[in-house]
C-alpha positions in Angstrom: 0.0 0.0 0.0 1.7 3.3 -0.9 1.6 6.3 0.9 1.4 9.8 1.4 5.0 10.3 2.2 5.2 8.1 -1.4 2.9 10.3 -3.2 4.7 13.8 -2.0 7.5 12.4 -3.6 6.6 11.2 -6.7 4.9 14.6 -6.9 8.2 16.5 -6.0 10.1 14.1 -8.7 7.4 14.9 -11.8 8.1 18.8 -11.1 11.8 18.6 -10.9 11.4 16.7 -14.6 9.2 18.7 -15.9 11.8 21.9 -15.1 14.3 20.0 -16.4 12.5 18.8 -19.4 11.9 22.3 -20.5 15.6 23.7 -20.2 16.5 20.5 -22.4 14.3 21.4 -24.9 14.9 25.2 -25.1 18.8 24.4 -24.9 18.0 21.6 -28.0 15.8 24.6 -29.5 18.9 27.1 -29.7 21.3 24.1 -31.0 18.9 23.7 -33.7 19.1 27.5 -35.0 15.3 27.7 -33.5 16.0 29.9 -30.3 13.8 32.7 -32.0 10.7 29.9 -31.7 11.0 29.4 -28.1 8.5 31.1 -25.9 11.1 32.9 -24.3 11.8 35.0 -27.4 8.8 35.1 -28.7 7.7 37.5 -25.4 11.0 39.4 -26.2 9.9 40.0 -29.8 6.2 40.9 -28.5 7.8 43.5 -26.0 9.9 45.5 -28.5 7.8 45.0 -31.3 5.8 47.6 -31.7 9.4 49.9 -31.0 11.0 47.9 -33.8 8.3 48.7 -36.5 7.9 51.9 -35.7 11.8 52.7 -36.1 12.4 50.1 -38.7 9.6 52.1 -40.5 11.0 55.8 -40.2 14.4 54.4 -41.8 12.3 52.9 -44.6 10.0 56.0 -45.2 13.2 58.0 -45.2 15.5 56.0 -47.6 12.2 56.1 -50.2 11.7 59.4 -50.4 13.0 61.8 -53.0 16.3 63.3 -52.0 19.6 64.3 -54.2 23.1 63.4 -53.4 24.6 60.3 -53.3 22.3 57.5 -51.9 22.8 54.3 -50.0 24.0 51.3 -51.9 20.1 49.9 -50.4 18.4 52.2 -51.9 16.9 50.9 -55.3 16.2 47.4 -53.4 14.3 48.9 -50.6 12.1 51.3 -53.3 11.6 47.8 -55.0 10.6 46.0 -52.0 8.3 49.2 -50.7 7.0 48.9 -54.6 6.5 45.2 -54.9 5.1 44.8 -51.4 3.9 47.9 -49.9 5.6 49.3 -47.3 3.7 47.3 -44.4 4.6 44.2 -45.4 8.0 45.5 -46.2 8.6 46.8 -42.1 7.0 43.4 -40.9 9.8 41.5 -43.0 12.2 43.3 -42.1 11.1 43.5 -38.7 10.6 39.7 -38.4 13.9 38.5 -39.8 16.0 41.4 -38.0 14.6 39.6 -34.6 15.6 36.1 -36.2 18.7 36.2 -36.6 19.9 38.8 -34.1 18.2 36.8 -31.2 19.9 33.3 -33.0 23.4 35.0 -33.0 22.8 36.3 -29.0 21.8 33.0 -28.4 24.5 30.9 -30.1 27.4 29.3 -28.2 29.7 31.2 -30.6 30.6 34.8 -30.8 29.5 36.7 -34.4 30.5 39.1 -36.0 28.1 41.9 -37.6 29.2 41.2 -41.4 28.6 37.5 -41.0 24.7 38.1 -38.8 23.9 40.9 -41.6 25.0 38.3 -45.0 22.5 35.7 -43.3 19.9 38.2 -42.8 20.1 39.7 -46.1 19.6 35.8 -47.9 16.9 35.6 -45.6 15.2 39.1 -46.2 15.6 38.6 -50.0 14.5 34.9 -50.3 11.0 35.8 -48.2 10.4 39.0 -50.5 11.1 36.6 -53.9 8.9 34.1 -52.3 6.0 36.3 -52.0 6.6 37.4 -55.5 7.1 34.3 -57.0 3.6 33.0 -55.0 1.6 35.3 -57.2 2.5 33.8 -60.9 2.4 30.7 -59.6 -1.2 28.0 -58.7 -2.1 28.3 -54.9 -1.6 24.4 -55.0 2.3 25.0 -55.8 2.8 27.5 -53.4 1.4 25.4 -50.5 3.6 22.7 -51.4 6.7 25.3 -51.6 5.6 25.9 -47.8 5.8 22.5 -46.3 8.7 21.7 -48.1 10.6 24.7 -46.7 9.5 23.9 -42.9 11.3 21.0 -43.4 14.6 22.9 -44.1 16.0 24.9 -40.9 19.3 25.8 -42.3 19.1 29.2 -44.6 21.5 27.8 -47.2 18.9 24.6 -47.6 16.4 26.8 -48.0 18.4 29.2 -50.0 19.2 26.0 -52.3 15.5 24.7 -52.4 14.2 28.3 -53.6 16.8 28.8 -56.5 16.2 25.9 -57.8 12.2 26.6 -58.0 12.9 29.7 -59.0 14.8 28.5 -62.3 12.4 25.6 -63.0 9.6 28.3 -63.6 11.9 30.8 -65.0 11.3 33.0 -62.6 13.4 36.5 -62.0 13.3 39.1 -59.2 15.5 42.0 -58.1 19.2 40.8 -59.0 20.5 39.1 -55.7 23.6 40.7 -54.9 25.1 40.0 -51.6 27.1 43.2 -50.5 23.4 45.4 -51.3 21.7 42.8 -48.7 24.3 42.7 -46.1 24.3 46.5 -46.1 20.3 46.4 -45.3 21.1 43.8 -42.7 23.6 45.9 -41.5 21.8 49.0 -40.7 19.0 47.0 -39.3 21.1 45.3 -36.7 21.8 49.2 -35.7 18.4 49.7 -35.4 17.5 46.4 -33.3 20.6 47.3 -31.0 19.5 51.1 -30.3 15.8 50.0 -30.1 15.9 47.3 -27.7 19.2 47.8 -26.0 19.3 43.5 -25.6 22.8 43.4 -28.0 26.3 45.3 -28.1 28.7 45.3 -30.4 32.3 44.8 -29.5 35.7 44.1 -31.4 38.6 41.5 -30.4 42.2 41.7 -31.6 42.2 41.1 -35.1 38.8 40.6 -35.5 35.5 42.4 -36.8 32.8 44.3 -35.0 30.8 41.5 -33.5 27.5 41.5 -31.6 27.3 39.7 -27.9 23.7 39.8 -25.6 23.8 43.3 -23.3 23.1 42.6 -19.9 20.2 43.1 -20.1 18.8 40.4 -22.5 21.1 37.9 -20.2 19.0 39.0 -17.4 15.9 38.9 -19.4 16.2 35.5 -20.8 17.7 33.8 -17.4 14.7 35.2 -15.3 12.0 34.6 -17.5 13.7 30.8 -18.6 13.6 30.4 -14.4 10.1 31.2 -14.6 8.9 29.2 -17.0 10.5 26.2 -15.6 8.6 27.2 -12.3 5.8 26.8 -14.2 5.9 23.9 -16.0 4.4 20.6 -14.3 3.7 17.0 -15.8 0.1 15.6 -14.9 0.6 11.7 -13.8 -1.9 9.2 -12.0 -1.8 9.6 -8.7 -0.5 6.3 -6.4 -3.1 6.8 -3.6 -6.5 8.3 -3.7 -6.3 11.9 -5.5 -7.2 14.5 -3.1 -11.1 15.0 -2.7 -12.2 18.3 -4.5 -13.2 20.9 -1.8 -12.8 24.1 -3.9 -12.4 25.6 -7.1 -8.9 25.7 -6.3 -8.2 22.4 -3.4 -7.9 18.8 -5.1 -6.4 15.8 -6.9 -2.7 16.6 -5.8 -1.0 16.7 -2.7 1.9 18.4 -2.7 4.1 19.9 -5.5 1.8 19.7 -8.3 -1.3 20.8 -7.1 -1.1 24.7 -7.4 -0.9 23.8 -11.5 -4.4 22.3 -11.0 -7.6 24.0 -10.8 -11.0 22.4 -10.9 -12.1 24.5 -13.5 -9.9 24.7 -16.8 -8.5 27.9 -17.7 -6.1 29.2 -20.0 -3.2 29.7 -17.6 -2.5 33.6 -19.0 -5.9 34.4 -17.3 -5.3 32.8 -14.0 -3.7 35.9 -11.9 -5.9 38.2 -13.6 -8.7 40.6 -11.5 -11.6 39.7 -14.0 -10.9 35.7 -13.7 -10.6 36.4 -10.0 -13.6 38.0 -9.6 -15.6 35.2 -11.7 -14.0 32.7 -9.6 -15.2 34.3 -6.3 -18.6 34.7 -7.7 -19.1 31.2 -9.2 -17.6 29.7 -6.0 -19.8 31.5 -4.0 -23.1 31.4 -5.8 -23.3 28.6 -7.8 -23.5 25.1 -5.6 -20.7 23.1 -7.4 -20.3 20.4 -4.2 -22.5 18.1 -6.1 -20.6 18.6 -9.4 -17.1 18.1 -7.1 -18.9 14.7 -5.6 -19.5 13.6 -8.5 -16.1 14.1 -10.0 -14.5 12.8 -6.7 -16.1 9.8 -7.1 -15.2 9.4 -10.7 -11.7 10.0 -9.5 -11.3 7.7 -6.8 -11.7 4.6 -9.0 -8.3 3.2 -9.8 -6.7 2.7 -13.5 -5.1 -0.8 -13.8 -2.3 -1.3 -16.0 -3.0 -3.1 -19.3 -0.2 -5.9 -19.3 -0.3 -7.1 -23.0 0.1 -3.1 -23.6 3.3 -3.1 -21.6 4.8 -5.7 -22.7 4.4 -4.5 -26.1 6.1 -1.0 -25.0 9.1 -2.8 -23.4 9.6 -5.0 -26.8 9.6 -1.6 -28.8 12.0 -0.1 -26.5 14.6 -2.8 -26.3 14.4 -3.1 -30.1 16.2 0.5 -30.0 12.2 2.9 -29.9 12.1 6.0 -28.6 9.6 7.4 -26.0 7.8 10.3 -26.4 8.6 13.4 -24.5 
């Protein structure tokens, strides 16, 4: 017979993995080239976005609009860009692929240097704006296949690769790719991301480039909120005694560490700590009689599973025969 001391434990030992679980998978995100689709810096990128766009979109107004002298090297692809596109969808592009590959270079093991962040941003600017382009002389059909084929490619020169070769099956020409044009773009962007956001700096070693290394204040940004994340993560597993009768809205099913993550009404867990949800809360609690509905479920819960056998015997074949377990 197992016991409460047992089921503290097991509750303590599911936490700790969860946490643990996550920084494996953020840590296997940023090995990956994917840092910029974590959680964590998709909540940086929805901070600062609104102060990205808005600068990104005063240096595009001004490099578009009439002016003598001698003009930036830029020029004639942004006006094309602003032309082809429209200037919104030009910002967001810029925007978007500016926060891509800054946050992948801050978040890499290596250092970078700016010419080698702005050359992979440019590819990457150019190769979304063709894309679009090419997506309107081409059947809906063909584009949605273009899309699933380059989600399967995270490297940019796979992608790069995939997209030239589509490009010349269908004859297909844009503005002339030129590398030092794009990487000038990138260039001033990075600027702009750095003096916007204040999350990079640039710095130069002996005999080497200007490169670009996380301020102190994205280190502190991303350490506290990965911390707090982790806090918050939490694995649901059969209990191995009773589950805790439901007494409130906010009482049951776990013991110990897992049972703040559960509530006996589901919520979206962004909405938990606000006043409205509160507020409902308090008021359903307190006039609507939910001890039947909690009886009901409290009897549903004490039955036991039993483990299906044949089932696990399967799962121990698969694994010994070299199968993987789901995370």
């Amino acid at each position: 017979m197992n016991t409460l001391k047992e089921q503290l434990a097991l509750e303590e030992y599911y936490k700790n993995y969860a946490r643990e679980a996550f920084r494996i998978r953020i840590k296997k995100d940023i090995q990956g080239n994917r840092g910029d689709k974590t959680p964590i810096a998709k909540g940086i990128m929805s901070y600062y976005k609104d102060t990205m766009i808005k600068n990104v979109e005063d240096f595009v107004k001004t490099e578009i609009e009439p002016k003598r002298g001698v003009r930036r090297s830029y020029h004639k692809f942004v006006q094309r860009c602003v032309t082809d596109q429209g200037l919104e969808n030009t910002v967001m592009v810029f925007c978007a692929f500016c926060f891509e590959s800054c946050l992948q270079a801050l978040l890499a093991d290596n250092t970078f240097s700016v010419s080698s962040v702005a050359i992979m941003m440019g590819k990457r600017i150019y190769y979304e704006l063709a894309l679009e382009q090419y997506s309107k002389v081409i059947p809906k059909t063909r584009t949605k296949e273009i899309e699933r084929q380059l989600d399967r490619r995270v490297q940019t020169r796979y992608k790069e690769a995939f997209l030239k070769t589509a490009f010349k099956n269908e004859g297909f020409q844009w503005e002339d790719y030129n590398t030092r044009v794009l990487a000038d773009l990138a260039t001033q962007l990075i600027y702009i991301f750095v003096s916007s956001t204040g999350l990079a700096e640039f710095t130069s070693k002996a005999r080497r480039s200007e490169c670009i290394i996380p301020s102190d204040l994205f280190t502190k940004i991303w350490s506290t909120n990965m911390d707090k994340m982790a806090h918050r993560c939490t694995i649901e597993v059969p209990t191995i005694i009773p589950p805790k009768p439901w007494t409130s809205i906010y009482d049951g099913a776990y013991y110990g560490a897992l049972r703040s993550n559960v509530w006996f009404i589901r919520l979206a867990e962004y909405t938990l700590n606000t006043e409205y949800v509160r507020t409902y809360l308090e008021k359903v609690e307190r006039k609507d009689n939910l001890q039947y509905i909690m009886q009901a479920v409290n009897r549903i819960q004490e039955t036991p599973y039993k483990i299906n056998k044949r089932i696990l015997s399967v799962i121990k074949i698969i694994l010994e025969m070299g199968g993987e377990s789901r995370d």
